[in-house]
C-alpha positions as CSV (number, residue, x, y, z in Angstrom):
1,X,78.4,142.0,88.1
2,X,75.0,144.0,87.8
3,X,72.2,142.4,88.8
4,X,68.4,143.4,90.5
5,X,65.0,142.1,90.1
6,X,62.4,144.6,88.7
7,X,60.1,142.9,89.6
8,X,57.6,139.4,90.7
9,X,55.0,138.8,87.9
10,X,52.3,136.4,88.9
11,X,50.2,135.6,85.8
12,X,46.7,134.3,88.3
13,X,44.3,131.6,86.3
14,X,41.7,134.2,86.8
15,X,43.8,135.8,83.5
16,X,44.9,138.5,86.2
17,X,48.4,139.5,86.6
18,X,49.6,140.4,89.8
19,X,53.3,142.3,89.6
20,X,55.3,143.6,92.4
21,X,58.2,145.8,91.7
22,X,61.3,146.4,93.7
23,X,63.7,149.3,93.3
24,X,67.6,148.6,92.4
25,X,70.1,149.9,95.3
26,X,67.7,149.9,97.8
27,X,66.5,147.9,100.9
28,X,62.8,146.4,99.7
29,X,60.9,146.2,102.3
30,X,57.3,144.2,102.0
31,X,55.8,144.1,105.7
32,X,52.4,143.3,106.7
33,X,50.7,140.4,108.5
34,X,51.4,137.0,108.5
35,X,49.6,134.2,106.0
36,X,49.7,137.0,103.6
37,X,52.8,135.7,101.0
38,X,55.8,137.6,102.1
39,X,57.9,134.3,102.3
40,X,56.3,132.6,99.6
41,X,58.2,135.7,97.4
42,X,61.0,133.9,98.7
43,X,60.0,130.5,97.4
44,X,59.3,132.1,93.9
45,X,62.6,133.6,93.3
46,X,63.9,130.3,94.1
47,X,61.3,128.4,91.9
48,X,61.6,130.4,88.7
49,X,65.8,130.2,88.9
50,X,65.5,126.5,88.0
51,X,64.4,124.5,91.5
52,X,64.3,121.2,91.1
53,X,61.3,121.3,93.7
54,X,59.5,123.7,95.5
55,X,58.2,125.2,98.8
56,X,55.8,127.1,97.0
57,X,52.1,127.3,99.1
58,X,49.5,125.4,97.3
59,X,46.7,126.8,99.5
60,X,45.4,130.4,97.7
61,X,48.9,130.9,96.2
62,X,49.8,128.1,94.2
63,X,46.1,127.4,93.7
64,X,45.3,130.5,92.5
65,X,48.8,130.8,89.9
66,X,49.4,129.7,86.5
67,X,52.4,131.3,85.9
68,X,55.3,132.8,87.9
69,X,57.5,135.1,86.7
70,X,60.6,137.5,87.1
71,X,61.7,140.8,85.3
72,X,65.3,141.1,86.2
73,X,68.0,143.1,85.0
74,X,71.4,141.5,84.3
75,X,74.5,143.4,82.9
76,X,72.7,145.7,81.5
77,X,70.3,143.7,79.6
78,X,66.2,142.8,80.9
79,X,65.4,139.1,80.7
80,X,61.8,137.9,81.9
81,X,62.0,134.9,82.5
82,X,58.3,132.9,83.6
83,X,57.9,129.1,84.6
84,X,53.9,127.5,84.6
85,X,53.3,127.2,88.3
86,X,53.9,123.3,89.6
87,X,51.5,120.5,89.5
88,X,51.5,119.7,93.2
89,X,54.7,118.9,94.4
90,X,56.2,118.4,90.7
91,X,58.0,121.4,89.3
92,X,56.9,122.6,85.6
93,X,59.6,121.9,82.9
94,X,57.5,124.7,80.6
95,X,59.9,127.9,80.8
96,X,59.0,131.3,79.3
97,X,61.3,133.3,78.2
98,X,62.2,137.2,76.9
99,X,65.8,138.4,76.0
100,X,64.1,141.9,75.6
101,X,61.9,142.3,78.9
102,X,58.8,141.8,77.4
103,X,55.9,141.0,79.9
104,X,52.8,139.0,78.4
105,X,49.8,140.7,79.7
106,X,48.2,136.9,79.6
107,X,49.8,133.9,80.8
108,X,52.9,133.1,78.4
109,X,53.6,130.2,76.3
110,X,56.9,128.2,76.7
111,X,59.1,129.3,74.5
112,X,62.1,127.5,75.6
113,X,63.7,124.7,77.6
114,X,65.1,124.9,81.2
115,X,68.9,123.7,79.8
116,X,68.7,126.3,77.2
117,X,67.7,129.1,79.3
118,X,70.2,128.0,82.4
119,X,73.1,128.1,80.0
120,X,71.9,131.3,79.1
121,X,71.8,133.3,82.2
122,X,74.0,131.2,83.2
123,X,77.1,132.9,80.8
124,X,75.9,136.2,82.8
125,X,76.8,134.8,85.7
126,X,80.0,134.3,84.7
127,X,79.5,130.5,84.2
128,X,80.6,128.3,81.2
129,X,82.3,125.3,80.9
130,X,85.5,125.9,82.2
131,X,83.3,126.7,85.6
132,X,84.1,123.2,87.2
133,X,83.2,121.5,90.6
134,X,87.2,120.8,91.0
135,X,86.9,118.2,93.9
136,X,84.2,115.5,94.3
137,X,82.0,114.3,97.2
138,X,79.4,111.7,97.4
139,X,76.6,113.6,95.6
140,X,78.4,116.4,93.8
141,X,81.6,114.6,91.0
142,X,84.8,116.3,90.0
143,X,85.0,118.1,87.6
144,X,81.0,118.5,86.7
145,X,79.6,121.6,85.9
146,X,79.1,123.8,88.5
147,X,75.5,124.7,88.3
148,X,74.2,128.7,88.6
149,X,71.6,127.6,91.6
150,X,75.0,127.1,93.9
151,X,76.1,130.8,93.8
152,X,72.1,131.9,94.6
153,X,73.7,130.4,98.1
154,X,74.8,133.9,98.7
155,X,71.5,135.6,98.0
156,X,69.2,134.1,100.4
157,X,68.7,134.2,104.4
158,X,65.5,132.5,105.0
159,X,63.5,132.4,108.2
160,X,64.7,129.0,108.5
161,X,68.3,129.6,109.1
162,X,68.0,133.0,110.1
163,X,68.0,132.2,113.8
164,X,70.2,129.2,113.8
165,X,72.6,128.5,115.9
166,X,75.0,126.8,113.4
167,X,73.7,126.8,110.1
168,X,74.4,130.1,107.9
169,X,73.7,129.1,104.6
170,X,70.2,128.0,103.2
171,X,69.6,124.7,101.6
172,X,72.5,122.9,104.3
173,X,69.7,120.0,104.8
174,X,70.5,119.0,101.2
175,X,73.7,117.0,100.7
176,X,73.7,118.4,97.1
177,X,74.1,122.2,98.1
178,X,75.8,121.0,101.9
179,X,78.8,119.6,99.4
180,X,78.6,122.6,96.5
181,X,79.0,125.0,99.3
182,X,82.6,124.3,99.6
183,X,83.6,123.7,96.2
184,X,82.3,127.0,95.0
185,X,82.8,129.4,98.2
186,X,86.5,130.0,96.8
187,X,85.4,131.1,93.6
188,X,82.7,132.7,94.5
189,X,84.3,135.6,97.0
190,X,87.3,135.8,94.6
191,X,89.6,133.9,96.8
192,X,90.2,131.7,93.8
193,X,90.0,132.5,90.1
194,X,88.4,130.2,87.1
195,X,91.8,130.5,85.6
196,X,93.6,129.4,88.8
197,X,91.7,126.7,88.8
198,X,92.4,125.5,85.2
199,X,96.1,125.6,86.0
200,X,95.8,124.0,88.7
201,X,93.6,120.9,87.3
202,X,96.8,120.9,84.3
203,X,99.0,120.5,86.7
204,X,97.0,118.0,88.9
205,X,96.3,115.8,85.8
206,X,100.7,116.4,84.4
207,X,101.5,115.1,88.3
208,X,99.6,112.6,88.1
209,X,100.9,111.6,84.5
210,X,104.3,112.0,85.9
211,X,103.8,109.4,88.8
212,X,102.1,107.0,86.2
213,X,105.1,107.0,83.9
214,X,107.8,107.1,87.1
215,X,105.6,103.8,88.3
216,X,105.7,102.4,85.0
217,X,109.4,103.0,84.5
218,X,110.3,101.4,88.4
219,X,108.0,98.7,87.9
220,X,109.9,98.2,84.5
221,X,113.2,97.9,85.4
222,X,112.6,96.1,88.7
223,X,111.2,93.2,86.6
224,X,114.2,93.8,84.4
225,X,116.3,93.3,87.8
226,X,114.4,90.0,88.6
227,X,114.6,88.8,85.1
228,X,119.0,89.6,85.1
229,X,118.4,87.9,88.6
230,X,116.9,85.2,87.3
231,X,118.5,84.8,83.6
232,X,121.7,84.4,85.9
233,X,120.7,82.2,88.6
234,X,119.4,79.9,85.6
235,X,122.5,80.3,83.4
236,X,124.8,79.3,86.6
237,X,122.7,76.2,87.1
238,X,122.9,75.2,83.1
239,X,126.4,76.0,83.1
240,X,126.6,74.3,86.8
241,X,125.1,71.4,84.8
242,X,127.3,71.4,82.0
243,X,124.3,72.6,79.9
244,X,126.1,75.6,78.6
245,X,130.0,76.4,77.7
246,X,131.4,78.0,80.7
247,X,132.7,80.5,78.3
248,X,129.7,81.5,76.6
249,X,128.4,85.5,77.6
250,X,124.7,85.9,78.5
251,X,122.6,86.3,75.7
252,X,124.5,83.4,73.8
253,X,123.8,81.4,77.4
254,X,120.1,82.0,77.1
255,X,120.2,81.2,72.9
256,X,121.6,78.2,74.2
257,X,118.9,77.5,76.8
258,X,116.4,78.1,74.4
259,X,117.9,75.9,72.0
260,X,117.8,73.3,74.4
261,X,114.4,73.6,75.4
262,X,112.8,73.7,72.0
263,X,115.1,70.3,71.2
264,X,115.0,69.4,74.3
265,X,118.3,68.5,74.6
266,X,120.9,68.3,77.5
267,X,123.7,70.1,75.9
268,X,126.7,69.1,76.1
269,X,127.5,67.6,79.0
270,X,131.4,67.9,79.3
271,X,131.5,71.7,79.2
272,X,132.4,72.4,83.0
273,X,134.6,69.4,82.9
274,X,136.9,70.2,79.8
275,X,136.8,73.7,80.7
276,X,138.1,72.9,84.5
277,X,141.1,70.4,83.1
278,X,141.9,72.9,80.4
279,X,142.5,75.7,82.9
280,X,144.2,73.1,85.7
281,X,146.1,72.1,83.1
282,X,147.2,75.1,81.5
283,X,148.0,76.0,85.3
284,X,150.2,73.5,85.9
285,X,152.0,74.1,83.2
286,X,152.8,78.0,84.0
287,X,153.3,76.6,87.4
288,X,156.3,74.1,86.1
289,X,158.0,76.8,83.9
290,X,158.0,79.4,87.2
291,X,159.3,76.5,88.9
292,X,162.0,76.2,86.4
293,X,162.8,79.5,86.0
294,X,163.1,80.0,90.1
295,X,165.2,77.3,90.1
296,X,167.4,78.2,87.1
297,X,167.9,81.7,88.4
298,X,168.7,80.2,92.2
299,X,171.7,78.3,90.2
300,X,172.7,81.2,88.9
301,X,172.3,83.3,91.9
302,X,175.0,80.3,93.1
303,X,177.5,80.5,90.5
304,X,177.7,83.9,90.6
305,X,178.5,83.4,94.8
306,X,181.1,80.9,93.2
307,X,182.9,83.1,91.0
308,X,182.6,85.9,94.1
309,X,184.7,83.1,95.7
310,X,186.8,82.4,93.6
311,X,187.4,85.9,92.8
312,X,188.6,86.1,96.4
313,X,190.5,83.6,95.8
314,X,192.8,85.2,93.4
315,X,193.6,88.2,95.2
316,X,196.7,87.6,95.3
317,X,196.9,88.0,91.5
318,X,196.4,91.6,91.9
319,X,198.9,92.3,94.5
320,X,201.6,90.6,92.6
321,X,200.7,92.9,89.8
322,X,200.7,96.0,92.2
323,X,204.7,95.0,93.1
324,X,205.4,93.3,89.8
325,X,209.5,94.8,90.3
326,X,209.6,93.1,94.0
327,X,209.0,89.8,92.3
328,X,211.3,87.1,91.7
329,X,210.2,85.7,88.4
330,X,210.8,82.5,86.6
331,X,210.5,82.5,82.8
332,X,206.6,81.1,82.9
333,X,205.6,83.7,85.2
334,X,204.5,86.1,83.1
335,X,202.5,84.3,81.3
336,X,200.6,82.6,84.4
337,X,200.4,86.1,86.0
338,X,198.7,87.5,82.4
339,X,196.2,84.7,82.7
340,X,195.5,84.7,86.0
341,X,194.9,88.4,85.7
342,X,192.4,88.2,82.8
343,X,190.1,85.3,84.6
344,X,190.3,87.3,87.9
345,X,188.8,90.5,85.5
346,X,186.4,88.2,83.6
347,X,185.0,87.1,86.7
348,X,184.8,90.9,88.4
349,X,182.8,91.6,85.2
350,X,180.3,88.7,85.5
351,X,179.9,89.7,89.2
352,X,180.1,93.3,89.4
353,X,176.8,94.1,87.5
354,X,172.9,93.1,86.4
355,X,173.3,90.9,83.8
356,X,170.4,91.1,80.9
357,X,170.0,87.8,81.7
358,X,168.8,88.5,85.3
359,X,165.9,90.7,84.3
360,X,164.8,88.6,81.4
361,X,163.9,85.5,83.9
362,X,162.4,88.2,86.3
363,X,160.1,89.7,83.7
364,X,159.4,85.8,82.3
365,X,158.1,85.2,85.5
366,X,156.1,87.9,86.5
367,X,154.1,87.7,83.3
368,X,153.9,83.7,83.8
369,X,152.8,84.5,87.6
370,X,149.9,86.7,85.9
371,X,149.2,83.8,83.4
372,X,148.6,81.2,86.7
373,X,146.7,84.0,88.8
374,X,144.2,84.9,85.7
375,X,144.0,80.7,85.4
376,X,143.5,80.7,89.1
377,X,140.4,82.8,88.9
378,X,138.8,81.4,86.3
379,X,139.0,77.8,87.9
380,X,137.3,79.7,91.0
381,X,134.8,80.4,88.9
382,X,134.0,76.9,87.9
383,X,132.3,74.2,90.1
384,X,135.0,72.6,91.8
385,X,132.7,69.7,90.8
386,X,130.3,69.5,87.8
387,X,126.7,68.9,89.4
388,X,125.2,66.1,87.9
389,X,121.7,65.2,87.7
390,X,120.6,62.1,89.1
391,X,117.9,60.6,86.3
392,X,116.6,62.0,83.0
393,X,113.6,62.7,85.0
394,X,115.4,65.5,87.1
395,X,117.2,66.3,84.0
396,X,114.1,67.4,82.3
397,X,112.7,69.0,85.1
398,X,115.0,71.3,85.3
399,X,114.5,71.6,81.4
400,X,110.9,72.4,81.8
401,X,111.9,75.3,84.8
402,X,114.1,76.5,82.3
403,X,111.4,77.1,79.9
404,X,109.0,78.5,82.3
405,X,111.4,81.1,83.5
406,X,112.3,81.7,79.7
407,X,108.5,82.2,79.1
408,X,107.9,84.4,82.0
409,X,110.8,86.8,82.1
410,X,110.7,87.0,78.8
411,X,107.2,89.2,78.8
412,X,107.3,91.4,75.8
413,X,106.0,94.1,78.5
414,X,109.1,93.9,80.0
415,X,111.6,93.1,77.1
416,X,110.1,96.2,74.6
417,X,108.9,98.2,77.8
418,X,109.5,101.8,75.8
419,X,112.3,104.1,77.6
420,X,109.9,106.8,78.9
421,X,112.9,109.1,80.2
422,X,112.4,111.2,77.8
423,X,108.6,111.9,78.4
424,X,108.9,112.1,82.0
425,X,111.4,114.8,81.6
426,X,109.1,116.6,79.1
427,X,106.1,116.2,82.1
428,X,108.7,117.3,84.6
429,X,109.3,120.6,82.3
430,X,105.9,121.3,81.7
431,X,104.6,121.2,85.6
432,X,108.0,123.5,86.1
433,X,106.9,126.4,83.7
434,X,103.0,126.0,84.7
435,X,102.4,128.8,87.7
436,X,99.9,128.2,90.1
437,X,99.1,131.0,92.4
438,X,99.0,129.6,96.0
439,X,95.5,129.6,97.4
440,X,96.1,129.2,101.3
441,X,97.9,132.6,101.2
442,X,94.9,134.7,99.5
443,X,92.5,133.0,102.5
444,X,93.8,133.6,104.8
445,X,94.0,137.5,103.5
446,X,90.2,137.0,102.5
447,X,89.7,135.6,106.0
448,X,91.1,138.7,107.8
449,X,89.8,141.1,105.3
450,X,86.5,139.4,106.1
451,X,86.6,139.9,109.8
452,X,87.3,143.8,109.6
453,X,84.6,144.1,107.1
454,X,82.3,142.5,110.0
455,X,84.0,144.0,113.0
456,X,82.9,147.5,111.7
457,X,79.4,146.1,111.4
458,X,79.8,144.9,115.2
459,X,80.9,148.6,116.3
460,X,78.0,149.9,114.2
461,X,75.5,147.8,115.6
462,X,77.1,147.3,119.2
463,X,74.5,148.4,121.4
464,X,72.3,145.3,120.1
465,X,74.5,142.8,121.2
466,X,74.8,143.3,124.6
467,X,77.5,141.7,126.0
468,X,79.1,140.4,122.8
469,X,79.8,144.1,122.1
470,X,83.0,144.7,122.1
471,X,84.0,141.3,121.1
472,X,85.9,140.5,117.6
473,X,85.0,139.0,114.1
474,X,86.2,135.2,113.9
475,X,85.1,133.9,110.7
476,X,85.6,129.9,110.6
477,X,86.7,129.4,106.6
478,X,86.6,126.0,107.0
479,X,83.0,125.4,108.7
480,X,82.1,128.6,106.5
481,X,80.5,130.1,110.3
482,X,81.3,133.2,112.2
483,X,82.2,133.2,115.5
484,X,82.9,135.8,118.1
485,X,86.3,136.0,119.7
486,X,86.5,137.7,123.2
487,X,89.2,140.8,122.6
488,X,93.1,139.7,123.3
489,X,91.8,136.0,123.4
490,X,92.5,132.9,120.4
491,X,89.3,131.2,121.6
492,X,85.6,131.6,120.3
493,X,82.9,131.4,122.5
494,X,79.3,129.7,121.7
495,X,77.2,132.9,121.5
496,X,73.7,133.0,123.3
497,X,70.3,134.2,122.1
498,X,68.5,134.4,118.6
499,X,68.7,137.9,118.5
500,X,72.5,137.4,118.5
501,X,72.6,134.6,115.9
502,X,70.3,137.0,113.3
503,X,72.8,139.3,113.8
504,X,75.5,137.3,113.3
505,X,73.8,135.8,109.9
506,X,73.2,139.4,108.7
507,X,77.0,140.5,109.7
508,X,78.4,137.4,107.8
509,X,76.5,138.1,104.3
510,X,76.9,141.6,104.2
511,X,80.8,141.0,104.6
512,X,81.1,138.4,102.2
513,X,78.9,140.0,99.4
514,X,81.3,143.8,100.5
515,X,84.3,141.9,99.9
516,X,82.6,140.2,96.7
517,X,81.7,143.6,95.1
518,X,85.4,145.0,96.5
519,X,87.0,142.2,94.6
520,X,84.7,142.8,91.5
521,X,83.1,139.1,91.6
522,X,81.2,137.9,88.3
523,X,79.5,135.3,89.9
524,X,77.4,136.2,92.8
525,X,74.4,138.3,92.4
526,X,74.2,142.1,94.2
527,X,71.1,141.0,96.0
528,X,70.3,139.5,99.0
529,X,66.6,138.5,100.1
530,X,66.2,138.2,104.2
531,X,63.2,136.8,105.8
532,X,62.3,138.0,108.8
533,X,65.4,139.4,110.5
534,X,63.4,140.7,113.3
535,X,61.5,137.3,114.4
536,X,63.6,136.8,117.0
537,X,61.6,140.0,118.7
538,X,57.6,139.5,117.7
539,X,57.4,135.7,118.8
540,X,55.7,132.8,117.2
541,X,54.5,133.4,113.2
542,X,50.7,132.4,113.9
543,X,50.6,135.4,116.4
544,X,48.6,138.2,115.2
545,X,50.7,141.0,113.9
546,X,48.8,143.9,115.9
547,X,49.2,142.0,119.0
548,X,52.6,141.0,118.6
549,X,54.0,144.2,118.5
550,X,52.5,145.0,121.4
551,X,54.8,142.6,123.5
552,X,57.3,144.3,121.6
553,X,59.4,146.9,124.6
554,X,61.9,149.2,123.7
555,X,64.7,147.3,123.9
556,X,64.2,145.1,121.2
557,X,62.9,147.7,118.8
558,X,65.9,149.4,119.3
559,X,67.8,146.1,118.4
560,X,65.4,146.0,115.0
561,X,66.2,149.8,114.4
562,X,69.4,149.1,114.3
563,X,69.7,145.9,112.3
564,X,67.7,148.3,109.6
565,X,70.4,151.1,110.2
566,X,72.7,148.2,109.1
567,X,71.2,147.3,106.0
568,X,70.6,150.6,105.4
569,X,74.8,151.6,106.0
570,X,75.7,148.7,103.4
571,X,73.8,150.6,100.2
572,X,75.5,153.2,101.6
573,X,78.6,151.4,101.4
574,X,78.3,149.7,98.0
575,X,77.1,153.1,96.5
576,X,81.1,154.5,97.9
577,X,82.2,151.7,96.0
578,X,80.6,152.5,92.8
579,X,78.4,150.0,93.1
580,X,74.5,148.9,93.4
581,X,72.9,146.1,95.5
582,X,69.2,145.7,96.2
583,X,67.6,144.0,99.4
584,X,64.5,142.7,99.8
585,X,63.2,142.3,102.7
586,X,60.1,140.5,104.2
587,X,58.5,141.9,107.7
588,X,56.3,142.2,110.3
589,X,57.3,145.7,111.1
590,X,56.0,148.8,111.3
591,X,57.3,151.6,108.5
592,X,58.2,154.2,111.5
593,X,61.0,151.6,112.3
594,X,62.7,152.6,109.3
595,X,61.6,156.4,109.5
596,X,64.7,158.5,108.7
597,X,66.5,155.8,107.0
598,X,67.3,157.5,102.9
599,X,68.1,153.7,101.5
600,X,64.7,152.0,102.7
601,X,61.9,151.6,100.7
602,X,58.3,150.3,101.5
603,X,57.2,147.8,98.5
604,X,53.8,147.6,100.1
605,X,51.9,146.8,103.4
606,X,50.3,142.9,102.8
607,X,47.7,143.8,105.5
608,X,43.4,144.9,105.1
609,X,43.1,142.4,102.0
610,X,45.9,143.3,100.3
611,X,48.8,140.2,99.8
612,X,50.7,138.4,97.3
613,X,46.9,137.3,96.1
614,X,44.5,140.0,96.9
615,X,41.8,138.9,98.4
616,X,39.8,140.8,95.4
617,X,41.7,138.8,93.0
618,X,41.2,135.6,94.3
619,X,39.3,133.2,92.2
């Protein structure tokens, strides 16, 4: 981003115009004495960028102003831009402003309205409405549009904070600006992108899509479960009751039940009963045919053992036809040998072998032992005996329970909850294939990148920081502070002396806004405007300049000389980048400070009469 102010254009009620023009890629420097409207330059800049109140002097400034103005140049292009000067403490909505650079020689007339002109500059800054705050506080909400004023963070280092021991940003006191500070740092040095963040808000809102419909899908079919649960606990009862056939499957069970409620009838009341002396009887009738066929086949387990016997028995029969010629026979022989011999080979036949008969009653009773144990489990099932209610009056209780349960698990919510399987998947898909680049990784790099742009500030300006010297760059990301780390050490130490602390404000800013330019940032300004860096050395403001610098011994001019020498180092620097940034810079100090220095330039001297409001032009 390109970006320096031309210059300050005061249009004075006296239809004067005061202008005071700075020079791009340079450090501005305005010194002179104090009262004279150095940091009310400060205030200006701040008014005429949209401040929703002001700081603005009303004695001989504000007094003495009726407009206030800017000539800037912005990518390229020169805006004026010119706001009527406030009433008091209440800021002017009247806005003036020219897309070509045009100055009015007399006070302008508003041309345009504040919203108008902030969304203009606005979309030079990088800002539209993608820009987002993307996580809320108590002031600032999610999500709201992030306003141009928070980046102007990184442009200012007023004499307020300039000193201060833990506050490195201006505007901290105002819970607006202490909350935006976060929310836009990331974006701001390039740590995170617009685009990122985008992504990373899809996929926020798809998670959190996703958990609704996995919610709504547990919470679905755990009241399914309790309704099962409690459709079967009810059925049992009725069927318990004798309310509904014992053979009946569950949706015909609760037909039934809401048959019976709407007629408020009992049902029949002999279900469990018939059912239970069907089975037990059809039990005991499988029983008695196994009990026949055991027996039948014991008796013929027996005769067979008889005909063994008697088999035995006629052993003989077979020797006698082994030594048939031996025998002595009489004329009947024959035929009693013949018949003995063909009942003693009937009955080796009958014995010798499984008969088909044998595995016909084994298979008949197997199956009928399946018959009685299927029986048997189905009587298990049944109340050994049917509960009975005591009166009609329990009876319909249990009617009117019924219907309640019928009525309440029975929530179309629940019944025609839609199968959302399908649209979780789709979420689950979409949060796979959106990429979001990891933002702890890049600051942590930002945070060490940041610390050797700073530590080569320290070496350059060592001398000035006495014992803090040789000690190393510690930037806090979260706090948004620097610290100083002794060398070879993890811990910080609470460094002493407002001569320290300017330093360590003007070491912080410069790093951020080389890292911002390095990392081609859109949405922070090249400027910075520093008040006062060297008040920690000339004392109290109300002290007369002259005198002042009198108290003033070597040392600490040689502290101021080098904080310019650092200023001076980071034009230097952004010009080897290709790039331009402008300081201004309000002072007490002497131009021989500076002497020598090729990126310092003297604005003017506010001293003799000459200030932001000459004394010849006041009215």
């Amino acid at each position: 981003m390109k970006f320096h102010i031309e210059s300050l254009q005061l249009w004075l009620k006296t239809e004067q115009r005061r202008s005071v023009t700075f020079l791009p890629n340079k450090v501005n420097v305005i010194t002179g004495e104090s009262h004279t409207g150095k940091t009310a330059i400060l205030d200006i800049v701040d008014y005429c960028m949209f401040a929703s109140n002001h700081r603005i002097s009303e004695s001989i400034i504000n007094e003495n102003v009726a407009w206030y103005g800017l000539r800037i140049h912005v990518n390229d292009k020169i805006y004026v831009l010119a706001r009527r000067a406030p009433m008091g403490t209440a800021p002017s909505p009247d806005y003036y402003f020219s897309s070509t650079g045009e100055v009015p020689n007399s006070a302008p007339s508003p041309n345009i309205s504040e919203s108008v002109l902030k969304k203009l500059l606005s979309a030079d800054f990088g800002i539209d409405q993608d820009v987002k705050i993307p996580f809320g506080g108590r002031t600032l909400q999610a999500n709201s549009r992030v306003s141009l004023r928070y980046f102007l963070l990184f442009n200012t280092i007023s004499q307020d904070i300039i000193t201060h021991s833990d506050q490195f940003f201006d505007k901290q006191n105002q819970a607006r600006y202490q909350e935006a500070l976060p929310r836009i740092f990331d974006i701001a040095v390039g740590i995170d992108t617009v685009e990122n963040i985008l992504k990373r808000e899809k996929r926020g809102e798809l998670e959190r899509n996703l958990a609704r419909q996995q919610k709504l899908s547990a919470r679905t079919e755990e009241k399914r479960e309790q309704f099962n649960a409690q459709l079967a606990e009810t059925v049992a009862r009725a069927k318990g009751y004798g309310l509904v056939a014992e053979n009946t499957d569950a949706d015909t069970s609760v037909t039934a039940l809401r048959q019976m409620v709407a007629e408020r009838e009992s049902g029949p009341d002999l279900h469990v009963s018939a059912k239970y002396e069907e089975i037990s009887s059809q039990i005991y009738r499988v029983s008695r045919k196994i009990r026949g066929l055991r027996r039948f086949s014991s008796e013929y387990v027996n005769h067979k053992a008889t005909l063994k016997e008697t088999a035995d028995s006629l052993q003989p029969v077979e020797y006698l036809m082994r030594n048939f010629e031996e025998t002595v026979r009489t004329s009947v022989f024959d035929d009693i040998l013949k018949n003995l011999s063909q009942g003693l080979q009937e009955i080796k036949d009958a014995t010798a072998r499984k008969t088909p008969l044998d595995s016909n009653i084994s298979e008949i009773i197997k199956d009928l032992e399946s018959q009685r144990e299927k029986l048997e489990k189905d009587l298990q099932a049944l109340p050994a005996e049917m509960e009975g209610f005591e009166n009609d009056k329990d009876k319909y209780i249990f009617i009117g329970e019924t219907k309640a349960k019928l009525e309440l698990y029975s929530d179309p919510q629940s019944d025609k909850a839609p199968d959302n399987s399908e649209l979780i998947a789709n979420l689950e898909a979409q949060i796979e294939d959106l990429t979001v680049s990891p933002v702890e990784d890049r600051k942590e790099l930002f945070t060490r990148a940041l610390d050797e742009a700073i530590q080569e500030y320290i070496t350059l300006t060592k001398a000035a920081l006495g014992n803090y010297g040789d000690y190393r760059s510690a930037f806090n990301y979260s706090e948004k502070k620097l610290h100083l780390r002794k060398p070879k050490t993890a811990s910080t130490e609470n460094v002493g002396s407002s001569s320290n602390h300017m330093f360590l404000h003007l070491f912080l800013f410069l790093g951020l806004h080389e890292l911002i330019m390095r990392n081609d940032g859109i949405h922070v300004a090249p400027f910075l405007i520093i008040d006062q860096f060297s008040r920690p050395y000339w004392g109290e403001d109300d002290q007369e300049d002259e005198e002042s610098e009198k108290d003033v011994d070597e040392s600490d001019v040689a502290k101021v000389k080098l904080a310019l020498g650092l200023l001076d180092q980071f034009i230097t620097t952004a010009n080897e980048m290709g790039k331009e940034f402008q300081m201004i810079v309000f002072e007490h100090i002497n131009p021989r400070y500076w002497d020598g220095l090729k990126n310092v330039h003297l604005v003017e001297i506010f001293r003799d009469g000459n200030a932001l409001i000459p004394v010849s032009r006041l009215g």
